[in-house]
C-alpha positions in Angstrom: 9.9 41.9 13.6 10.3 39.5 10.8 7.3 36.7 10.7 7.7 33.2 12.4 8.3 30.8 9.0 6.0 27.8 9.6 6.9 24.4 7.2 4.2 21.8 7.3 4.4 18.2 6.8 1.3 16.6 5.9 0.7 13.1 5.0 -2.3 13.6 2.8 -2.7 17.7 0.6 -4.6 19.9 2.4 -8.1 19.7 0.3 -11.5 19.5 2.4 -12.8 16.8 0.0 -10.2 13.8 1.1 -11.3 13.2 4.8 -11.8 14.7 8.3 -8.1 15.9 8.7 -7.2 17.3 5.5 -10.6 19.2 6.1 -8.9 20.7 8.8 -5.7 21.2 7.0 -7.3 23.5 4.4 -8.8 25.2 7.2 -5.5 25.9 8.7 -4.1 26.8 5.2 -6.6 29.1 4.2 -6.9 31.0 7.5 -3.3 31.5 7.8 -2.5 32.7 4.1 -5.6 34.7 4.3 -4.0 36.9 7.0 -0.3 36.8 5.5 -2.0 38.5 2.9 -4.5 41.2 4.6 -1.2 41.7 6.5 1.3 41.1 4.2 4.6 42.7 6.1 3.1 43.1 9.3 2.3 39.0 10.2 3.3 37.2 13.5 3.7 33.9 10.9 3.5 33.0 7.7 3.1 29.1 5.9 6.6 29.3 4.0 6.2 25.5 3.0 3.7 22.8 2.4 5.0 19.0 2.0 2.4 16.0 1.4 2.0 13.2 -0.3 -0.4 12.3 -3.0 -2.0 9.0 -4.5 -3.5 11.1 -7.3 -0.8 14.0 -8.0 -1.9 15.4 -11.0 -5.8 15.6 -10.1 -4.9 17.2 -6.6 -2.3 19.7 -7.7 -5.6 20.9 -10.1 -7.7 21.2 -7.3 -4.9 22.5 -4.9 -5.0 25.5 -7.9 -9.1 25.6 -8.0 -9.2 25.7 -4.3 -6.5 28.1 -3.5 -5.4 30.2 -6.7 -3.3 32.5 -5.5 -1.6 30.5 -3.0 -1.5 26.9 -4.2 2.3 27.0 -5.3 3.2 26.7 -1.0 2.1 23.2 -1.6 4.5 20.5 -2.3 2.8 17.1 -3.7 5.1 13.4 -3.6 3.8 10.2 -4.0 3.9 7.6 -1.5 5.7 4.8 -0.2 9.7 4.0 -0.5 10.2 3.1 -4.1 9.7 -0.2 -5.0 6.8 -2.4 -3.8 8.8 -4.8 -1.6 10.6 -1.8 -0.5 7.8 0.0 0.7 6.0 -3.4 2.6 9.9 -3.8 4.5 9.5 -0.3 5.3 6.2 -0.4 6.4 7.1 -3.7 8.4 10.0 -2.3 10.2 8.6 1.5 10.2 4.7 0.9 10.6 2.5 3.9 8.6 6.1 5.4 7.0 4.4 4.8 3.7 2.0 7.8 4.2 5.0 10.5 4.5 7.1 8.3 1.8 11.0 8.4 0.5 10.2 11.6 -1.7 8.7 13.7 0.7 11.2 13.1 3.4 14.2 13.6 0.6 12.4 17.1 0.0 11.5 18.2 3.7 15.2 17.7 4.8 16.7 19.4 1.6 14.3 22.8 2.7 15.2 22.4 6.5 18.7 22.0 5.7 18.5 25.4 3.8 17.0 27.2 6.3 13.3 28.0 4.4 11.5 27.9 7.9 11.5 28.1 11.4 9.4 25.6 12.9 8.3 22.4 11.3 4.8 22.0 12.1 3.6 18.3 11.5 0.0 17.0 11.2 -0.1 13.5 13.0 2.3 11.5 14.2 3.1 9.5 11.2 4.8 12.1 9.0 7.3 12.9 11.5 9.4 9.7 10.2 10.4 12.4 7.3 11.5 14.7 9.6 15.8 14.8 9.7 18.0 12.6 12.7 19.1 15.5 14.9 16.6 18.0 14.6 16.3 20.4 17.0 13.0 19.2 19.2 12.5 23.0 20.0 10.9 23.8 16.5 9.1 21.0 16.0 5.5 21.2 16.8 3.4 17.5 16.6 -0.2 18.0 16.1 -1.6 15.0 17.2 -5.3 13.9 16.2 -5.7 10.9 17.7 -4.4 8.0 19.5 -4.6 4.4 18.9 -4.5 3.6 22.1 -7.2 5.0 23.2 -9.3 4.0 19.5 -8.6 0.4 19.7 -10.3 0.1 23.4 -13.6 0.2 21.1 -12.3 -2.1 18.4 -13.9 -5.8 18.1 -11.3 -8.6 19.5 -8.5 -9.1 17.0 -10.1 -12.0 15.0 -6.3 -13.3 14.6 -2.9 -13.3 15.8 -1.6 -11.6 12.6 -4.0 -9.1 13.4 -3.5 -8.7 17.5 0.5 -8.4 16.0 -0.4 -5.8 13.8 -2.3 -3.8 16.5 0.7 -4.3 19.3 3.1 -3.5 16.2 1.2 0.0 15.8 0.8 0.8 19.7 4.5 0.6 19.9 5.4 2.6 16.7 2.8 5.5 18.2 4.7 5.2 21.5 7.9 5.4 20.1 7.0 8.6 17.5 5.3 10.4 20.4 8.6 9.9 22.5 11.4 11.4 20.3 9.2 15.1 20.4 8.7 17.7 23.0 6.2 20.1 21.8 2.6 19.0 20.8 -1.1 20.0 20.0 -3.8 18.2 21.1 -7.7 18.9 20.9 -8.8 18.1 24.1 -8.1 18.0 27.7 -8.9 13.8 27.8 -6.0 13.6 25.1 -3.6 16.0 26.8 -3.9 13.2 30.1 -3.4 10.8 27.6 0.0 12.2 26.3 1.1 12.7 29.7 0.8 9.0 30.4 2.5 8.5 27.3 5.2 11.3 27.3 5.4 12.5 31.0 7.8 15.5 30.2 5.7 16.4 26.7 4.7 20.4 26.6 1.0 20.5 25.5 -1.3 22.4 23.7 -5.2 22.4 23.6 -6.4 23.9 20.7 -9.5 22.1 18.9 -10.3 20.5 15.4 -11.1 23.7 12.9 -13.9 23.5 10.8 -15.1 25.7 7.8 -18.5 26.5 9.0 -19.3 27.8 5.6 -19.0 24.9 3.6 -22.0 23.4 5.8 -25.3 24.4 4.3 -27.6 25.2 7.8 -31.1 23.6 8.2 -32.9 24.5 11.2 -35.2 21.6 12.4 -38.1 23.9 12.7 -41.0 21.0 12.7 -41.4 17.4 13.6 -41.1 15.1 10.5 -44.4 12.3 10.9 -41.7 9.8 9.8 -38.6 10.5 11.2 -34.8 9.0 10.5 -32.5 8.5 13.0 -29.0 8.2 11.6 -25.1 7.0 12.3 -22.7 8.7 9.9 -19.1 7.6 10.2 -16.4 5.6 8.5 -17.1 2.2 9.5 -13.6 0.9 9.4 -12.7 3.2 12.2 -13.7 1.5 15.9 -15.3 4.2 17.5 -17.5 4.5 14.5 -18.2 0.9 14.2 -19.1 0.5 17.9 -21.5 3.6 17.7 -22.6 2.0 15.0 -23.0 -1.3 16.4 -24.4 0.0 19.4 -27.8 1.9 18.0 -28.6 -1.0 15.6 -28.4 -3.7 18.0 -29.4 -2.1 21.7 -30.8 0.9 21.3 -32.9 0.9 17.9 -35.3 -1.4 19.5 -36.1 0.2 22.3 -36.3 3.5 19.9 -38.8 2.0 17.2 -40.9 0.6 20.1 -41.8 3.9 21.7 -41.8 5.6 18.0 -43.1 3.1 15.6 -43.0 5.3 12.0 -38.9 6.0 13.0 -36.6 4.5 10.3 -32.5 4.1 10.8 -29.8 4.7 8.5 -26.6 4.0 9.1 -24.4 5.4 6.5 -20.6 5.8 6.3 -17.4 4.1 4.2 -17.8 -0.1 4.2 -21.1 -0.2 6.3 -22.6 -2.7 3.9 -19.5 -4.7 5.1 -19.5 -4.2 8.3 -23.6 -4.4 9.3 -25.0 -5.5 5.5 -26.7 -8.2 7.3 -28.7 -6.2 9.4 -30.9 -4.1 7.2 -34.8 -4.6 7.6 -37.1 -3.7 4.2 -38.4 -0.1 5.2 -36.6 -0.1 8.5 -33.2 -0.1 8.8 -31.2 1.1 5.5 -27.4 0.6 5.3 -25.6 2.8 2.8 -22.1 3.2 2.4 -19.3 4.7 0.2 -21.8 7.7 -0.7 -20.4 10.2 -3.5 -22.0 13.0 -1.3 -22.9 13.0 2.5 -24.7 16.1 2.8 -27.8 14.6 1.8 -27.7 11.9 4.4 -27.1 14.6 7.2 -30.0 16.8 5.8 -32.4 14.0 5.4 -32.0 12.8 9.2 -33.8 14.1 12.3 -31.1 13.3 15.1 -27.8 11.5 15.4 -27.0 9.2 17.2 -23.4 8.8 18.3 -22.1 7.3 21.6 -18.9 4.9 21.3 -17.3 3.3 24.3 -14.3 4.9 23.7 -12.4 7.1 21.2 -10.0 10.0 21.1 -9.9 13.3 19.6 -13.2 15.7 18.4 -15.7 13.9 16.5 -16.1 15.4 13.4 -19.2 13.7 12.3 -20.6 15.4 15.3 -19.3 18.4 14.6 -20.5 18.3 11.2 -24.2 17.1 12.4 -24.1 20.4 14.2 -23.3 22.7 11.7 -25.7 21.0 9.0 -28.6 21.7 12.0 -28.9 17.7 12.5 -29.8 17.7 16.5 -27.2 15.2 18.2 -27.7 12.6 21.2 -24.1 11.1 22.0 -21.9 10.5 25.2 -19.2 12.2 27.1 -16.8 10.1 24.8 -18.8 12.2 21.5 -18.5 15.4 22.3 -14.7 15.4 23.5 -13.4 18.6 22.6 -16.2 20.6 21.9 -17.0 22.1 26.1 -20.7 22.4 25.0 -24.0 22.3 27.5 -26.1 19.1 27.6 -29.8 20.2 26.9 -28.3 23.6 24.9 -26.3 22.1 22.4 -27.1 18.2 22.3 -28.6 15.4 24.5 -26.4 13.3 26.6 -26.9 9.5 27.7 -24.3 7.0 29.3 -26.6 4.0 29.3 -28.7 2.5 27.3 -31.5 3.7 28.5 -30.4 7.3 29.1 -29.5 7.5 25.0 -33.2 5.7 24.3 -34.9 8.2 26.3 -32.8 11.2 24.7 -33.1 10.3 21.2 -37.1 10.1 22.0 -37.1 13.5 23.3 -35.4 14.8 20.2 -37.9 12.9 17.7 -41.0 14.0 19.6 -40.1 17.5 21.1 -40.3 20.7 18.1 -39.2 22.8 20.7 -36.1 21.0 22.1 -35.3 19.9 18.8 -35.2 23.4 16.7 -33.5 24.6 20.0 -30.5 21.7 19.8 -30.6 22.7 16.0 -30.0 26.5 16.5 -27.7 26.7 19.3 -25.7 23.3 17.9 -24.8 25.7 15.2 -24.1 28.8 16.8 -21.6 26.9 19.5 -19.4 25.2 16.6 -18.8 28.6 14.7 -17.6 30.0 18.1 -15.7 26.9 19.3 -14.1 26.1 15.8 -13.3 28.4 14.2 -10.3 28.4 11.7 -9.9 32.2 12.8 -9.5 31.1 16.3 -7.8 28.2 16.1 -5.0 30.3 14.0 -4.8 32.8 16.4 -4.2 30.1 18.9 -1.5 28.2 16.8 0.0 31.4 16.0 0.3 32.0 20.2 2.0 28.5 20.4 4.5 29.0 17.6 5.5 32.2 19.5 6.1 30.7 22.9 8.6 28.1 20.6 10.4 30.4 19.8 10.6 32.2 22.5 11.8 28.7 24.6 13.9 27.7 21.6 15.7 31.5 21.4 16.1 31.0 25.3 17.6 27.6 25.5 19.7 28.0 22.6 
């Protein structure tokens, strides 16, 4: 039985350094090349095609080579955006986030499809499926969805202007309207999949969770209590969820926290956090750090995260990550969407204020609760994560499309 052929679209190349998703695209990539070749001939589906776009094509098509040498020519690299400058902000205007797929890209996608190079198109986000061809048939198209606005933007501040309350409206209804034109879709979590079905009552859905590359995350087991411990937020500011954790510890909780452990410090690290909370770092209290070459450090040189937005969708990865890297985790329901693990086993949980105070305490003054969160943290993300797994799950899905599309042709 010949191989399912799988094109991906991608709106940014699938390197681990870029962000949270394309750490998850290489994860993806790598797994599933890594069995086409262990067995090459004998695969349930294969990665014929990569398309993405690049803002740096000749650096990343280096490091596509670096990172995957003997597979790096599946990977198709276009820049950005619809040509000219005015051209791309009128595109952007009347198609909001088309930039990120880009003229080039979708010129290059619709030349392969139309020649037949793969079966199903498999697209990361919503975004890039504005390169995908008018009339495609919906049956092998497979939406992986990451996210959703509007569930993010119930954490974000109030739009500080009507330009930007447009803006928002303007994206909520290009989301809506993407999500709409598809049938079959990947989420990573059960809240999302009652999301979609709000959205997209007829939608076919798939849980399968964010992969992660457990070995790129260098394990240190919290195995005594530091004398002068640092609680941290990590996150990209700019992002709601992340701001309002952020906003969150440093304004409600941190007190509380520092009262009951006086030698405690907070760092609150992550892209444009000077921006966002510059103004609220204390002389050898509270450090705010952001735009870091390297976060490892950060997450090595903490004692417990603290993470607990109001409201965001998707798997957290910066909780994910905390747990691979040993960092113990106190968060919410809303922080560990995704990931089915035990309160008490794997991380603390806390609703209120005072629930997350309390928690994060525990953590900071506990050796044995803390190495225990540390160890078994690890341990749950390798099983729940991994690419391995999630590939054999994808691989299920792409079967049962073509098996609908084959029976409804």
């Amino acid at each position: 039985m010949k191989p399912i052929r799988i094109g991906m679209l991608l709106n940014e190349p699938p390197l681990p350094f870029i962000s949270a998703a394309t750490r998850s695209f290489a994860a993806v990539f790598h797994e599933m090349k890594t069995l086409e070749m262990v067995h090459r001939g004998n695969t349930k589906a294969e990665i014929t095609k990569i398309f993405a776009t690049s803002t740096d094509l000749n650096r990343h098509r280096l490091e596509l080579e670096k990172q995957f040498p003997e597979f790096h020519q599946t990977v198709e690299l276009y820049s950005p955006g619809a040509g000219t400058r005015w051209r791309t902000r009128l595109n952007h205007l009347l198609k909001p986030q088309s930039y990120l797929s880009g003229q080039e890209l979708a010129a290059g996608f619709r030349k392969s499809w139309a020649l037949n190079e793969f079966d199903i198109a498999h697209v990361e986000l919503a975004w890039p499926t504005y390169a995908l061809p008018a009339g495609i048939d919906l049956d092998r198209v497979l939406v992986n969805l990451h996210y959703f606005l509007k569930t993010d933007f119930h954490a974000a501040q109030p739009a500080k202007s009507l330009y930007d309350l447009m803006t928002r409206r303007r994206l909520l209804g290009a989301e809506l309207k993407r999500i709409r034109k598809y049938r079959h879709f990947r989420v990573l979590s059960i809240e999302m999949a009652d999301t979609l079905r709000e959205m997209h009552p007829s939608a076919e859905i798939y849980i399968i969770p964010l992969p992660i590359q457990s070995a790129d995350y260098k394990f240190r087991p919290r195995v005594s209590l530091s004398p002068n411990p640092t609680v941290t937020c990590i996150g990209s500011m700019f992002w709601p969820p992340s701001q309002a954790a952020a906003q969150r510890l440093l304004t409600r909780l941190w007190p509380g926290i520092k009262a009951r452990v006086p030698t405690a410090r907070l760092q609150i690290v992550g892209r444009d956090a000077i921006r966002h909370f510059g103004s609220l770092a204390i002389p050898d209290e509270i450090e705010i750090i952001e735009n870091v070459p390297e976060i490892e450090p950060y997450f090595h040189q903490a004692d417990v995260l603290v993470y607990a937005p109001p409201a965001g969708s998707g798997m957290k990865v910066k909780v994910q990550e905390s747990m691979l890297y040993g960092l113990p985790v106190v968060t919410n329901r809303v922080g560990t969407e995704g990931l089915n693990c035990t309160p008490m086993e794997h991380y603390l949980v806390g609703e209120t204020d005072e629930q997350l105070m309390d928690a994060t305490v525990q953590v900071l003054t506990n050796q044995e609760l803390s190495t225990r969160l540390s160890v078994n943290g690890r341990q749950w993300i390798e099983l729940q994560c991994s690419p391995k797994s999630v590939v054999s799950d994808l691989i299920s899905v792409y079967e049962n499309m073509n098996a609908w599309r084959i029976e409804n042709s």
